[in-house]
N, C-alpha and C positions, 0 to 999 in steps of 0.2 A: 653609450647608445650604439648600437648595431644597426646594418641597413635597413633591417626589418621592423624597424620604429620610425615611428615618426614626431620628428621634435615639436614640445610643447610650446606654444609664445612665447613663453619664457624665456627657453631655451634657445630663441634665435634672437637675432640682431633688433633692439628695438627700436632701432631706426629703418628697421628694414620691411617687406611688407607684413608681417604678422602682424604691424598695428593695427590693422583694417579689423574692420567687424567680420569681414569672411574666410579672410585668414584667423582670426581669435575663434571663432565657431568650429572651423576645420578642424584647429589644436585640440579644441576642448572633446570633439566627437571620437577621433583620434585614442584621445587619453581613456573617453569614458568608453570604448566600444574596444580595444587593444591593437588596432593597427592591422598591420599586417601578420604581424608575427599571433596576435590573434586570430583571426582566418585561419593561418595555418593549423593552430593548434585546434579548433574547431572543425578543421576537414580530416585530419591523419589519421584519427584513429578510428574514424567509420570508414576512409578510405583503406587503411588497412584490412579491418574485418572484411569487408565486401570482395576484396580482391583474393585473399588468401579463402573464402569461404565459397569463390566462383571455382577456385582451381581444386581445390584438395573437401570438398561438402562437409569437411568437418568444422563442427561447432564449439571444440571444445578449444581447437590450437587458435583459429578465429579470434574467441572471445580473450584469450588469455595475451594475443599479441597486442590487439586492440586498446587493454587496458598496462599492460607494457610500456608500450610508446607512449601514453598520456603520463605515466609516473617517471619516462622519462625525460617528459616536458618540462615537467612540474623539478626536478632533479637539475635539470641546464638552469632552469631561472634560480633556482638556491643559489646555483655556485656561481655565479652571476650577480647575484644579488638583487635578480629583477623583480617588479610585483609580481608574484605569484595567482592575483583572485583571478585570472582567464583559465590560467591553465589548471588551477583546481577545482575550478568549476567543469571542466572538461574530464577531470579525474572520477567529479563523483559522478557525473551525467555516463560516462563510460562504466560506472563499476555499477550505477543502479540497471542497466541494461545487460550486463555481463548476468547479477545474478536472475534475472527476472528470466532470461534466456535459459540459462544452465535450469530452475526450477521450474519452466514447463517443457523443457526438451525441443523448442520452437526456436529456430534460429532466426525469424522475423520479429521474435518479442524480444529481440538484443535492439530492435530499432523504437518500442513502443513507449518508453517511459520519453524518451528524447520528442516523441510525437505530441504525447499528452503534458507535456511542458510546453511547447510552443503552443499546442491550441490553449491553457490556460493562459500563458503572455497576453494570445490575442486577446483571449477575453477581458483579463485584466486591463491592457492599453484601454479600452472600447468604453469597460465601465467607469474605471476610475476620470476617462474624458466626461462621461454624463456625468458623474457626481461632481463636476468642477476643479477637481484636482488629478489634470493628466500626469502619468504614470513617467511620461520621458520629461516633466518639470521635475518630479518628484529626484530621477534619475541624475538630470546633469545640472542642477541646478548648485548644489554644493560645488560641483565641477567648475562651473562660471563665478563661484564663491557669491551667490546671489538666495542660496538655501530657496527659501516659500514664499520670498519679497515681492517675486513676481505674483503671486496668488492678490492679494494686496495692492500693492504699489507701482504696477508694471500691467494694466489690461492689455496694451499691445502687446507683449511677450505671452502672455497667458494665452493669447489667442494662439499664439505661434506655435507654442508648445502643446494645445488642444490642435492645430491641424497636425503636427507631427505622430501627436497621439494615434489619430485616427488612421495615419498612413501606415505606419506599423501593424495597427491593430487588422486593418482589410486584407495588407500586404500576408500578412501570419496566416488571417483566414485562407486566404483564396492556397495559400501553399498548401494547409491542413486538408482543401478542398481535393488535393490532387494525391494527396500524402493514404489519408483514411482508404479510399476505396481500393488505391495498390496493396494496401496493408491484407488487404480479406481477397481481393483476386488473385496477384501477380504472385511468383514465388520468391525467396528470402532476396535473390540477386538481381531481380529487377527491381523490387523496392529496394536496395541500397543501392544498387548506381544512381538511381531516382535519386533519391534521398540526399548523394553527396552531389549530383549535380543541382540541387536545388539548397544548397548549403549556405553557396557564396551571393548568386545575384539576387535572391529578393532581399538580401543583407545588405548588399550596396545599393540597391533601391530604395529602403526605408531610409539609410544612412542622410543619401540625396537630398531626399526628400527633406528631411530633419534640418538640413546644412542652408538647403535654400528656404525655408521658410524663415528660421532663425536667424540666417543674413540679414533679411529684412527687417526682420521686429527689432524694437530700440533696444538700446543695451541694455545688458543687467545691470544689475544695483549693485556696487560691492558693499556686501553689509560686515562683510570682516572689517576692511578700511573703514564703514562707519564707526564700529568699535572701538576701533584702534584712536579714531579723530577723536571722540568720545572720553576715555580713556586718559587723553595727551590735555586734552582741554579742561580736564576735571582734576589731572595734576596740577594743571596750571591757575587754576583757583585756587585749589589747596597750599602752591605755592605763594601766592597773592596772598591769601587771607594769613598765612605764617607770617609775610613780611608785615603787615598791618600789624599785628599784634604784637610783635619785636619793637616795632617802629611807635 
């Protein structure tokens, strides 16, 4: 584990405070969103483009460094042996922008597919909260090893996970609100300073959000452990019922 991680409950003292629900919520946000070392890799390589694309207006060295530095994010965590899904998720989001740029000649459309995934997110958090099954239970709910239990077996969590939904899904909107109409006025380098200054804090805003609503709600369910109890207790008749039959 490197500074730029942050250790799972697991991974700390369980006599220490991770046992707490708000410390257990912190680990699991942590684990499910990549920490620090996620952020990072989520800013570098729009921050790169933008930088190198204000000084030298070319598009072509821009896009090529931009997707560069994402493969070789993706390259430290191989050899490293860390999860990879942040950082290649950061690879394709960088290389669906690379081509989309290079085939209209538009070095603002390196920023457009990145745009139009966050406004489907938001819309995604927003609907899947009406339909009953918010989209950040869906998310960290295997994470909390609680899977859909909450949907079910857990209405206080469900709620919790319906206001996190929605905090996401406003917080998305209102950034898309400020993101779209730079897209069609401002030119390639104000929308990407924009862009990477708007990266990090409506990120740790939702996060907040997520962290304090789910402090509050009751614990999840572990339904791996109920298996496991399930499992142990169905050996243990099977062992019963062998000694019966011996006997």
């Amino acid at each position: 584990m490197t500074s730029l991680d942050k250790p799972t409950a697991q991974e700390r003292d369980p006599d220490g405070p991770a046992t707490t629900p708000q410390a257990i919520t912190e680990a699991a946000l942590f684990e499910a969103f990549g920490g620090v070392r996620g952020m990072v890799e989520t800013v570098l390589p729009g921050l790169l483009f933008v930088t190198i694309f204000t000084i030298n207006k070319d598009l072509h060295i821009s896009a090529i460094a931009a997707l560069a530095v994402s493969l070789l994010l993706v390259a430290v965590r191989l050899i490293r042996r860390d999860t990879v899904k942040h950082a290649f998720s950061g690879v394709f989001g960088v290389a669906f922008g690379v081509v989309f740029a290079m085939m209209t000649g538009n070095a603002k459309d390196f920023y457009l597919p990145g745009m139009l995934y966050t406004l489907g997110l938001a819309l995604a958090y927003i609907i899947t909260t009406l339909a009953g099954a918010p989209l950040i239970g869906l998310i960290l709910g295997p994470v909390f090893k609680e899977n859909l239990s909450w949907r079910t077996r857990n209405p206080g969590r469900k709620k919790a996970y319906a206001k996190a939904s929605w905090a996401w899904g406003l917080i998305l909107l209102a950034k898309c609100a400020i993101l779209f109409p730079l897209y069609w006025w401002a030119d390639t380098t104000q929308l990407g300073w924009v862009l990477v200054a708007l990266k990090i804090p409506p990120f740790l805003l939702a996060v907040y959000l997520t962290w304090v609503f789910l402090a509050k709600a009751p614990p999840p369910i572990d339904v791996f452990a109920e298996m496991e109890e399930q499992k142990r207790a169905e050996k243990e008749r099977e062992a019963a019922a062998a000694q019966e039959r011996e006997g």
